[in-house]
N, C-alpha and C positions, 0 to 999 in steps of 0.2 A: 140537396148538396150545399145549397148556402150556408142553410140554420147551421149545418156540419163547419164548417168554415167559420162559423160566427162562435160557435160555442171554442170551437180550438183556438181560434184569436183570446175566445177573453180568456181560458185557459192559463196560456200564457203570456195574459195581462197580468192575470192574477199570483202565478208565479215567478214575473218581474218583479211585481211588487214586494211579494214576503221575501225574496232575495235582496231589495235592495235594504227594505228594516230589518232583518238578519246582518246586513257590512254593519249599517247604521250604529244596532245596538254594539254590535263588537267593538266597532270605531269609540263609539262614547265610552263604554266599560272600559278599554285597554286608555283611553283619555284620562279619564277621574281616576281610575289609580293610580297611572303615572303624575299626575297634579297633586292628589292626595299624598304621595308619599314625600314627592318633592318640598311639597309644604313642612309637613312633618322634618323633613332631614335641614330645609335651610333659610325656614321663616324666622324670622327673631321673636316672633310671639311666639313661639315656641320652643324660647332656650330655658323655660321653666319644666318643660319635657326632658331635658338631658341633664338638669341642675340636681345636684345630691341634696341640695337641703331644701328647694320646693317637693323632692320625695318624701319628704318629712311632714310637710305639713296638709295636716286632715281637714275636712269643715269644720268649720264653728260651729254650732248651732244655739241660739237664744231663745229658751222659753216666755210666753208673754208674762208669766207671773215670777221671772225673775225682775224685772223690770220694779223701781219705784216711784213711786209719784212723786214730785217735786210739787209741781201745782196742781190745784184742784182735786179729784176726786175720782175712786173708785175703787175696786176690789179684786180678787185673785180669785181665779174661778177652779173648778175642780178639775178642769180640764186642761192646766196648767196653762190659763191664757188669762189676760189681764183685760177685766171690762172697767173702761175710761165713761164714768156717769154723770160727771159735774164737772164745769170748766169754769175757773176762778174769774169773773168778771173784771176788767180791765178798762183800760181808756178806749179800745175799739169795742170787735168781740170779745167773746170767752175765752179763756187759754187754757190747757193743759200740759203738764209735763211729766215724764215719765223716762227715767235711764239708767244704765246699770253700768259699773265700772268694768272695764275691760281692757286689755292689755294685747295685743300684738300688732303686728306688721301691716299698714295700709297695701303695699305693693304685694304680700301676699295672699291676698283675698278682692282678686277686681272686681268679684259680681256676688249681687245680696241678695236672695231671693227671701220674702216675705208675706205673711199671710195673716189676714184682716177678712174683718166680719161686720155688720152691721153701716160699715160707714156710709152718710150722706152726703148729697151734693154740696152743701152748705160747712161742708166740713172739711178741711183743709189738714194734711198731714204732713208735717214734712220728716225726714228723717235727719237726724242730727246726731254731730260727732266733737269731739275735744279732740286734741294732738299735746304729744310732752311738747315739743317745740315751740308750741302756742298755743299755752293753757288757759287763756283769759278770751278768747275768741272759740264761741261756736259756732262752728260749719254746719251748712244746711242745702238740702235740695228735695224739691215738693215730689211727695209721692203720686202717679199717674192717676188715675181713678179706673183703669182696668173695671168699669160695672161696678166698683164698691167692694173688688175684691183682693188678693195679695197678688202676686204679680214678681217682678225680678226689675235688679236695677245694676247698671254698668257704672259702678259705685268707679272706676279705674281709667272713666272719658272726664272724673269732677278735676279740675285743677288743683281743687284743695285736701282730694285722697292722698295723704303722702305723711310720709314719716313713722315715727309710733303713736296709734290708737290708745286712748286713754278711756274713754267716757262713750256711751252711743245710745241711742233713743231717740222718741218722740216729739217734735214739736207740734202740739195740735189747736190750730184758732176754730174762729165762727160760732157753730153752732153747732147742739147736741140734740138732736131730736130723740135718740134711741141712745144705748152704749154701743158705743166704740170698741170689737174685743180685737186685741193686738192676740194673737194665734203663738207665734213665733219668726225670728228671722233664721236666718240661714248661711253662713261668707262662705261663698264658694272659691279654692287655691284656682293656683294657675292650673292646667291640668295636668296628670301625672300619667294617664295613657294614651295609648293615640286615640284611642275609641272615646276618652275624654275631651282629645283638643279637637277633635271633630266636632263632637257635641257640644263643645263650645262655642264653635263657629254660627253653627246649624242655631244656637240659641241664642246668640248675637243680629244672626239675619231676622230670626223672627221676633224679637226685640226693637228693632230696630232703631233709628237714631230721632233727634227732635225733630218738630215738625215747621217747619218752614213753609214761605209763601210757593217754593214747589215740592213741596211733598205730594201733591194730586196728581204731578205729571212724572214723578222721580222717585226709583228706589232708594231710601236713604240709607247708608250705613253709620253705624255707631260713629262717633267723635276720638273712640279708644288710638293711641298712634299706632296700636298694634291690627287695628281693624281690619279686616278683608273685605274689600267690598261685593256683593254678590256679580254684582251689575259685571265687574274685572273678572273675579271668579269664572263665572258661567261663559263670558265672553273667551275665555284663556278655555275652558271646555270645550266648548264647539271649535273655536281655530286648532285647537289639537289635533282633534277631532278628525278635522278635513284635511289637515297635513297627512294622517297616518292615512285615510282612504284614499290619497294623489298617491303615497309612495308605496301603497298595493294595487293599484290600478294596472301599473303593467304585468303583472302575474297572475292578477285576477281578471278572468276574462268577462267573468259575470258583472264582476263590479257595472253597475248603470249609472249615471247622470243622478237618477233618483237619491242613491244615497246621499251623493254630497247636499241635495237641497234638505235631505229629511235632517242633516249634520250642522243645520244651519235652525233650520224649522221648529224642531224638537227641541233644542235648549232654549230656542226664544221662548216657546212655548211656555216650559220651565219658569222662566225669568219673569213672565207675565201672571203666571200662576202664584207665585212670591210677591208679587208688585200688588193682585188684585184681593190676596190674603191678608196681608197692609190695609187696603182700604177699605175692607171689611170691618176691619176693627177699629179703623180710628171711627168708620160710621158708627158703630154700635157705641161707641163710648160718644160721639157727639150727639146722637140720638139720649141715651142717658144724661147727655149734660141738658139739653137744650128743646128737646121734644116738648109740646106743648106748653111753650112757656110765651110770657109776654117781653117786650123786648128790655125792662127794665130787669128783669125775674134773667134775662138770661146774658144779661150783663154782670149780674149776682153770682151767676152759677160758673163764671169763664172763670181764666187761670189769673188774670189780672184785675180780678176782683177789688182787691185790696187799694186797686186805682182809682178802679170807679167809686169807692165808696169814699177815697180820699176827697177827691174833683166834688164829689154829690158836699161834702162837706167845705169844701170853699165855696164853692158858690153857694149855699145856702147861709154860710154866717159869718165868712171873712171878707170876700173880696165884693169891692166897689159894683155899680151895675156896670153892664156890658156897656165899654166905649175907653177905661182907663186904659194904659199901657203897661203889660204884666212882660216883664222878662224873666225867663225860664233858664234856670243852670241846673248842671247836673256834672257829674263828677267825668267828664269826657266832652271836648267838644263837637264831638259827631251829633247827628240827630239819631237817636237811639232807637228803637222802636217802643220803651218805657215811654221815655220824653215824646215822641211823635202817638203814643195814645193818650197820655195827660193833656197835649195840646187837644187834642179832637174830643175827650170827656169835658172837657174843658169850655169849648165853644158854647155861645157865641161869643167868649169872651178874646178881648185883641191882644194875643200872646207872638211875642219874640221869640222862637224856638229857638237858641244857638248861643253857646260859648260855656267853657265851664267859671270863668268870671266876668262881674259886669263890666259894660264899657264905660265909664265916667263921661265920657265926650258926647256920647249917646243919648243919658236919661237926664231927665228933669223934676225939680221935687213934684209930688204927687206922682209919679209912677212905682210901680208895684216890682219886686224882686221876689219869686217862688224857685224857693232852692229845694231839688229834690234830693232825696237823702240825703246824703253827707259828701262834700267837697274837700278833698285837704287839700290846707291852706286859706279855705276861703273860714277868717271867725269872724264873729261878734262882739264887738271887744267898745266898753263905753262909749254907745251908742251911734256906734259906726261899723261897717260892714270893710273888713282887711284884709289886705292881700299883696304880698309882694312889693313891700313897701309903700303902695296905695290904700286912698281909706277911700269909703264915701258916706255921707251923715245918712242913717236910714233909722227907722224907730221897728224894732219890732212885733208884729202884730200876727203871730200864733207859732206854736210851735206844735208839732203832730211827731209820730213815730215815722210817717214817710215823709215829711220834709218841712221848713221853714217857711213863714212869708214875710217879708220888711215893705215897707212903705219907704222913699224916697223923703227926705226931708232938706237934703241941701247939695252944695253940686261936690264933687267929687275930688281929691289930691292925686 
């Protein structure tokens, strides 16, 4: 008589249960479509969806052997992709360049998808553009290393996307161990169905945004102003969610306790499923950066490479031994996180991290000024360092592609 009793309890345990994931799943599907549409009807990322003349506009697509070489070296493969085999030796590394003229609308194409082959870690890519507006400046942003493969970029979060596209291609440094074969790129519009602008989100999320000192503990979303962010998203999900099972509750008598926790459980779940798909990938690509390396080999291999090798080069053939006094400018005076790695590639050298011009009241001849990149307003003008109607006598002693260094030689106006 028990076991009898025992088995009809769990019975109906067991058909509480699939009744309360039966509200559950209805709760969330009647959720996501009412969010889904509402999106759709009165998101502003999505006034490219009701606009007649983003209906107009289709993908681009760029074969790699449209592309030409500006610098260096290579050839057009039959498979209408361009292999990059010689990079023109320079004052650092090797360079390569490769672009093709083109013509339309930056706002109409936020995202690039592209597709690369052979590339090493030692090789750096970045993707580069002209604008009519400003045709003597090229725009540039590093391509990820996704494994050394093509990948997609939110060409529409750069500050410098805008206006009419002129020029776009290739900037490629480092090192060439293999050929480089550029595939093709891809400008994908705003989107023009809804089963587009979903699919734009959904490849925004798993895109995701840069990586930051909490990217380990935080889903990031894209930089775009049009972004959605999952984390809001899925949060607006589940509270849905739970509203519509409170205002079926009194007519449903089944309704249990269960469902509102599974309406809470189930998108975190979701959310965490998103979150640990993220760091899947950044492992697998830091694993490819940095797996069995030495710790010089994988100061080589980071994304500020270009720093290290700067710093490896002051302290090997410009600057004083460790003890002189080196002040550090750069074009902002926050401590940047550039400026705060040059300081520490830098060490053990006695660096001033701060200001983007010197203090004349502060320094004394023999002290050292490293200006990293470029300052305006700060020149070099007949052997003094100017600025804002202030000079101070400095002799300069090297000039590199990532920044300047002056010696002090007398006290400041």
């Amino acid at each position: 008589m028990q076991e009898k009793n025992h088995n009809v309890s769990r019975l109906y345990n067991n058909r509480e249960f699939g009744i309360a994931i039966g509200w559950t799943a209805l709760s969330l599907v009647l959720s996501g479509l009412i969010l889904s549409v509402g999106y759709l009807l009165f998101s502003s990322s999505m006034a490219g969806l009701r606009s007649e003349q983003a209906a107009q506009v289709a993908p681009q697509s760029v074969s790699g052997a449209a592309l030409v070489i500006r610098s260096g070296g290579g050839y057009r493969t039959p498979g209408r992709a361009l292999a990059v085999t010689e990079l023109r030796r320079g004052v650092d590394d090797g360079r390569a360049i490769a672009t093709v003229l083109r013509r339309f609308n930056a706002a109409d194409f936020p995202v690039m998808e592209y597709k690369l082959a052979g590339r090493h870690l030692e090789t750096y890519v970045y993707f580069i553009w002209r604008t009519a507006e400003d045709p003597e400046t090229v725009f540039n942003t590093l391509l990820p290393l996704n494994a050394g493969k093509g990948g997609t970029l939110v060409l529409g979060e750069h500050e410098s996307w805008t206006g009419k596209i002129t020029e776009i291609g290739f900037d490629i440094y480092g090192k060439l161990p293999e050929p480089l074969l550029i595939k093709s790129l891809t400008f994908l519009p705003l989107p023009q169905t809804w089963q587009a602008a979903l699919a734009d989100v959904w490849r925004e999320w798993l895109v995701g945004g840069s990586w930051s000192q909490r990217s380990v503990h935080t889903l990031m979303a894209t930089h775009r102003p049009s972004g959605l962010s999952p984390v809001i998203a899925i949060s607006a999900w589940s509270g849905l969610a739970f509203l519509l099972l409170a205002l079926a509750r009194p007519i449903a008598k089944s309704l249990s306790s269960l469902s509102f926790l599974f309406a809470v459980v189930l998108p975190w779940l979701a959310l965490d499923l998103l979150w640990q798909s993220s760091l899947s990938h950044r492992l697998d690509e830091t694993r490819y950066l940095f797996a069995g390396k030495t710790q010089t080999e994988k100061h080589l291999a980071n994304y500020d490479s270009d720093l290290y090798r700067y710093a490896a080069h002051l302290k090997a053939d410009v600057l004083p031994a460790p003890g002189t006094r080196i002040f550090l400018l750069e074009d902002t005076a926050h401590r940047t996180y550039r400026r705060l790695r040059a300081q520490y590639y830098l060490l053990p050298h006695n660096l001033y991290n701060y200001d983007r011009f010197p203090r004349p009241e502060q320094t004394e001849p023999g002290d050292y000024i490293l200006v990293l990149g470029e300052v305006p307003g700060l020149a070099y003008e007949q052997g003094a360092l100017r600025w804002d109607k202030k000079s101070l006598p400095a002799e300069l002693i090297d000039v590199h592609s990532m920044g300047s260094v002056y010696r002090i030689v007398g006290g400041g106006q």
